[in-house]
N, C-alpha and C positions, 0 to 999 in steps of 0.2 A: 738546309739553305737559310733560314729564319735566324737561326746560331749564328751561322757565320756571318749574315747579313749585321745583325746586333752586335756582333764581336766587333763589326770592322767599325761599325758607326759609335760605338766607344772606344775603341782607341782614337778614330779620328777627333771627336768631344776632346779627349783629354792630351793628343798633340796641339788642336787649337786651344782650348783653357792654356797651356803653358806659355804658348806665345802671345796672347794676350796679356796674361801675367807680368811678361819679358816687354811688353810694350809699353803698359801701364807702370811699369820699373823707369823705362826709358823717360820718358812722361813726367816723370815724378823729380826724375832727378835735372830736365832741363825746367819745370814750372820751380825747383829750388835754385836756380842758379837766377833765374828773371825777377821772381815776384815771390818770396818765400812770405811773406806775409800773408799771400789769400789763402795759405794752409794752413796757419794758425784760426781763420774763422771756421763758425761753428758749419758744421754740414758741405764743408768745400775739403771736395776731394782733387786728386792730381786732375782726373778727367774734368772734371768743372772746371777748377780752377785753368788749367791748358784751353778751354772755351772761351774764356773771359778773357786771358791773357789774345784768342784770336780774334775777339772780335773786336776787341779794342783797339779803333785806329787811332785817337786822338786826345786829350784830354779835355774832357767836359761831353764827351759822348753818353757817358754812364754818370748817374748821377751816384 
């Protein structure tokens, strides 16, 4: 039972890893279509950069 227990909770890991993968895809390609610039800075990945693109309601919010 230990096996199969461990069987199932790796494939379940590697069904979710994919769709994460598929979302951070998704992520990626609307934070290029918005603000492609904050993927050119250094350390700004889709998921930051998609942060920053929410929390930003206004201009002069963020310095």
């Amino acid at each position: 039972m230990t096996a199969r227990a461990l069987r199932s909770t790796a494939q379940r890991i590697q069904t979710l890893q994919a769709e994460a993968k598929d979302l951070e895809n998704e992520i990626l390609a609307l934070v290029r279509q918005l603000a492609p610039d904050l993927l050119d800075l250094l350390d700004v990945g889709p998921i930051t950069a998609a942060q920053v693109l929410v929390s930003w309601s206004h201009p002069g919010r963020f310095r």
